[in-house]
N, C-alpha and C positions, 0 to 999 in steps of 0.2 A: 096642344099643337107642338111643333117639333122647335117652334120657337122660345118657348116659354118651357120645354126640358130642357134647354141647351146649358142653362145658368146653373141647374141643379145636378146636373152631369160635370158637368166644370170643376162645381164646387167638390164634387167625390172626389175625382182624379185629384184634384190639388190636396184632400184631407189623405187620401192613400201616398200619394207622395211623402208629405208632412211625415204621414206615419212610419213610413219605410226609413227616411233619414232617421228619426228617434231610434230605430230598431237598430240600424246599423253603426249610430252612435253609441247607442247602449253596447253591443256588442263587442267593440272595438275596445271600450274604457274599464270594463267589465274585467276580473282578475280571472287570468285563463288555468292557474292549476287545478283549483277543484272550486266552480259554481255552478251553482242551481239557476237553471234557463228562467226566465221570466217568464215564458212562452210555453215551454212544454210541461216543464214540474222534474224534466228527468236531470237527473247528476249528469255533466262532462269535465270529463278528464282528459288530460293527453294518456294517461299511462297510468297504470294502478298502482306501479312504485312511486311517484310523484302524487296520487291523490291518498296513501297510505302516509305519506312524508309532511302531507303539507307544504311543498316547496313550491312557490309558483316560477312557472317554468321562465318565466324570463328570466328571473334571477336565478337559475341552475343555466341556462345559456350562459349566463356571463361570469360563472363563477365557474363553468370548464372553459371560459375563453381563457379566464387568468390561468387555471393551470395548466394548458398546455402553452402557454408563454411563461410559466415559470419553469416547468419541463423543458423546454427548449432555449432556457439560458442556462442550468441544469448542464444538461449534455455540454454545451459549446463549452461548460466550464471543465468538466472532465473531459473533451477531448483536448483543451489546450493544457493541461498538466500531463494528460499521458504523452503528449510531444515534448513538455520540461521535462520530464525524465528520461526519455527516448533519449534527449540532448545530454542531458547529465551523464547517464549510463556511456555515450561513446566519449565523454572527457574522462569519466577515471576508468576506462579500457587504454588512453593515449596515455594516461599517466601508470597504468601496468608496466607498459609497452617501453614507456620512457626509463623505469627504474629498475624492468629485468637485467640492462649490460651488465649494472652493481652487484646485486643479488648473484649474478651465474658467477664473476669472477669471486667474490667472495666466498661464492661455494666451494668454487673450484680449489681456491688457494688454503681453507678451513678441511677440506679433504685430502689434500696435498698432507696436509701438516698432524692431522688424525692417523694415516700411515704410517708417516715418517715415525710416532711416537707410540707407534703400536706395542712394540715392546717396551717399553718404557713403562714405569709406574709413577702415574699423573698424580699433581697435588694440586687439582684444580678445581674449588666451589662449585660450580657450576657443572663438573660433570659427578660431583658426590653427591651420592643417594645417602636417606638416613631414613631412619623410620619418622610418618607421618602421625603427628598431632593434631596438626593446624596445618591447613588444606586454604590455600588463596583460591579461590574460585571467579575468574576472570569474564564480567557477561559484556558480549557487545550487542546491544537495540540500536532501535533509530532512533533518533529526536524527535519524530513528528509519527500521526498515524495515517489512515487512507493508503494502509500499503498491504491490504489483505491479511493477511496470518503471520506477518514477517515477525510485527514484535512478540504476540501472543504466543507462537510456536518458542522462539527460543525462551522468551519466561518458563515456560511448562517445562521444559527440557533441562532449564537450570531448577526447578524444585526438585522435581525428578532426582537429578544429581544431588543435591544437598540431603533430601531425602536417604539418600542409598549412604551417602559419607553419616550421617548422623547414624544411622542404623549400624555402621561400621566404629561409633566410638570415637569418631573424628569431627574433630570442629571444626567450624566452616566463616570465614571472614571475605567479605565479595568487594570485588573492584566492579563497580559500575562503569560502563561507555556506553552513553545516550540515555537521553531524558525519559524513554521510557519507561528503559531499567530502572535508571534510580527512581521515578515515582512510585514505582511497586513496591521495589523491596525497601523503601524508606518506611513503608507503612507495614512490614513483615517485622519477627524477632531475629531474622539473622541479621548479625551486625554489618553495616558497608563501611568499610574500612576509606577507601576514595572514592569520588563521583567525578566523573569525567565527561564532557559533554563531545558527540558524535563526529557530529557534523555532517557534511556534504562532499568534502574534497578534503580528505585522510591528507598529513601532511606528515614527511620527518621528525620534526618537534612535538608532532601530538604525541607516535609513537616511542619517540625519546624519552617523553613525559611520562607515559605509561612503564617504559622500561624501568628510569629510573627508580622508578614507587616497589616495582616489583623486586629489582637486586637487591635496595636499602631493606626490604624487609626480609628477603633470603638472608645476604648477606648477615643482621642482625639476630637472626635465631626464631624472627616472630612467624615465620611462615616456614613450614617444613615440603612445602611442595606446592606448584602453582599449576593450574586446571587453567586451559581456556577454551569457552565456551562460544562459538560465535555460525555462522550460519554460512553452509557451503554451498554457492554459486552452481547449479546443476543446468539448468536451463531456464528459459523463460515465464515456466510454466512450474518450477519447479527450486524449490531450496530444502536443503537437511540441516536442522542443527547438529552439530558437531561437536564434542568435548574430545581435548587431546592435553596431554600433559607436555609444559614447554620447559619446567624449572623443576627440578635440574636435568639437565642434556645429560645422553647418555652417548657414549665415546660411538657405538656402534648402531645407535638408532635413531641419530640426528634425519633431521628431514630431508632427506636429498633422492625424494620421492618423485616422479614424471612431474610438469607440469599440464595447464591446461590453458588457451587461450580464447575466448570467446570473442565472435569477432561480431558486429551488426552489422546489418547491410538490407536492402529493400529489395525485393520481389514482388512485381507483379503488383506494385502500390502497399505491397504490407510488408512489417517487421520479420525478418529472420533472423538466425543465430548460425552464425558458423563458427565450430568449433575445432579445433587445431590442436593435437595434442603433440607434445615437446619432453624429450628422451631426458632425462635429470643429466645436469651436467658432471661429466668428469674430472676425476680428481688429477689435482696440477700434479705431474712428476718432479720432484725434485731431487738432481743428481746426489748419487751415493755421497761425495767428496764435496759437498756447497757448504758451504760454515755461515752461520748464522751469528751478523752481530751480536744478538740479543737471544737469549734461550729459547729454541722452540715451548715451554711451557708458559713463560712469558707472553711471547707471540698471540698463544692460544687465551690467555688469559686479557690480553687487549681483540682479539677477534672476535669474540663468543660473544659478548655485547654488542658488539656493532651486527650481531648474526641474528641475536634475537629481536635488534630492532627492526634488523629488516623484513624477520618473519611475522610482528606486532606489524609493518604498515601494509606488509602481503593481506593480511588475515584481516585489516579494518578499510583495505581497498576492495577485499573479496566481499566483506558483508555489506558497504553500502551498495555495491552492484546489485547482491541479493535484493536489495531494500528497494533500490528501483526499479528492476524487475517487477518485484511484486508488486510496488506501483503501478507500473505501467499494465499489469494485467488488471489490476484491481480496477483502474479507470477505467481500460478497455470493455469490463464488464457493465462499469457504469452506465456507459455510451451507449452500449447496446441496449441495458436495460431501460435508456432514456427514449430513447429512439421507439423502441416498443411501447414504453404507457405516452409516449407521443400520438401515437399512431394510432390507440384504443380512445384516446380521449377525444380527440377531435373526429372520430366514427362517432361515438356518443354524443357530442358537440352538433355535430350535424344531423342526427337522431333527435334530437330535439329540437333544434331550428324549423325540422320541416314537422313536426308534432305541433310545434306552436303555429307553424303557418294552417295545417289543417284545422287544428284547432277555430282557428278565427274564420274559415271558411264552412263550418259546419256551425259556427252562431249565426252566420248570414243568413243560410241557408233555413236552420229555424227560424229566423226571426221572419223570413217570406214567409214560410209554411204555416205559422201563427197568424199570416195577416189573410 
């Protein structure tokens, strides 16, 4: 009678319920990378790189959660140094700008006075050539790296060069400026005679310091010619290492070459470079009939130092600009390449999320079709 099935119909639906909770308990607790259904007998996997790996997917979920939160402190770090440097780079462009007045009137009045003693026959160190022995080879690096090819290029450029002197029969003794250089070549056979650290904001004193090292040893006999070797400011995108000979000057090939001014400025939300080129200044006239306290070769002989130290703070204002330049492009490339495996990781991150969620939808799903 329909009353006496009722109890035993009851009791089913309560034991298929019963059942369906286990099933769905099971499924739930059950490791989703790679298990065997209770139910069917057949392997599930999310994905046959993950069941080849052994990885269960939760824990590959939260090990691309961590890396795209370390990617993305990552970037925020290099884009806030390519802005330190952005800022660096227009302080020693203000301090270009602030030490050209010196520099032009010294040229001017150094050119004045090369004229004036044109005919004349000079007894001056510093404009006397001799034959080379022993070659000063002058390197400037950066102190730090994260600056793309800045320091690497000029090392390569300074063997190069020592290379070529040595094959010529000439010995080679280097003045280091920046922590790069001297770490390299401390560990090479060429001897480094000083080690001079960079810095970030080139000063009068540093290249005072550099001068002095460099006269005392012309001046002494111990260096027959000095080489500098340091990296020419071209564009943002762009530096040349450079070697030029500073010691000894020669009366008619002193540097009073164009200059070049590089300016920063923002476009459009990003970096540009304006560039300003400047006619060399001319030489001071000084009348036929003007009498000089003191000997024009005299003169020349207190000038000619103060001329190369100001071509030594030209040359270590130009190369750290170089240096942060190439910083700044080297971060910029950072960023971008941060922003890309940002952007790939968290697709993958989200490729598995919804792998794990099928996942668990497709144990339910056997585990009814089991029952």
């Amino acid at each position: 009678s329909p009353s006496t099935h009722l109890p035993v119909t009851f009791r089913i639906m309560q034991f298929s319920l019963l059942l369906l909770g286990f099933v769905c308990t099971a499924a739930f607790q059950a490791p989703i990378g790679s298990t065997r259904s209770q139910f069917s007998g057949a392997l599930v996997s999310s994905s046959p790189a993950n069941a080849a790996s052994g990885i269960v997917m939760g824990a590959t979920i939260r090990e691309l959660r961590d890396r795209v939160g370390s990617v993305k402190n990552t970037r925020k770090i290099t884009s806030a140094m390519k802005l330190v440097a952005a800022a660096k780079v227009r302080r020693a462009q203000e301090a270009c700008l602030r030490s050209r007045p010196f520099s032009e009137t010294l040229e001017r009045i150094l050119g004045g006075l090369l004229q004036r003693l044109s005919t004349e026959a000079l007894d001056i160190p510093l404009l006397n050539s001799r034959t080379a022995t022993t070659v000063g080879l002058l390197v400037i690096t950066g102190d730090r790296g994260l600056c793309g090819s800045y320091n690497s290029a000029a090392i390569k450029k300074a063997e190069e060069r020592i290379a070529e002197l040595k094959a010529q029969g000439v010995a080679v003794e280097l003045i280091c400026v920046g922590n790069k250089g001297i770490q390299y070549f401390k560990k090479r056979e060429t001897p480094v005679r000083k080690t001079i650290p960079c810095g970030q904001a080139p000063t009068a004193a540093q290249a005072t310091e550099i001068a002095d090292e460099l006269l005392a040893s012309y001046y002494a006999g111990e260096l027959d010619r000095v080489e500098l070797l340091y990296t020419s400011f071209v564009s943002m995108v762009t530096s040349i290492p450079s070697v030029r000979t500073i010691i000894p000057l020669l009366p008619t090939g002193l540097e009073m070459e164009g200059d070049e001014i590089f300016k920063m400025s923002t476009k459009a939300g990003e970096l540009s470079i304006e560039k300003e080129k400047l006619a060399p200044a001319e030489p001071a006239e000084f009348a036929p009939d003007m009498i000089f306290e003191q000997e024009p070769s005299q003169l020349l002989n207190a000038i000619l130092p103060l001329y190369l130290n100001g071509q030594l703070l030209r040359t270590l204002q130009e190369s750290v600009a170089s240096e942060l330049a190439s910083r700044m492009s080297a971060m910029q490339a950072a960023t971008d390449n941060a922003k890309d495996l940002q952007g790939r990781l968290t697709q993958e991150m989200n490729r598995a999320r919804q792998a794990k969620i099928t996942q668990e939808l497709m144990e339910i799903i056997a585990g009814a079709d089991a029952i």
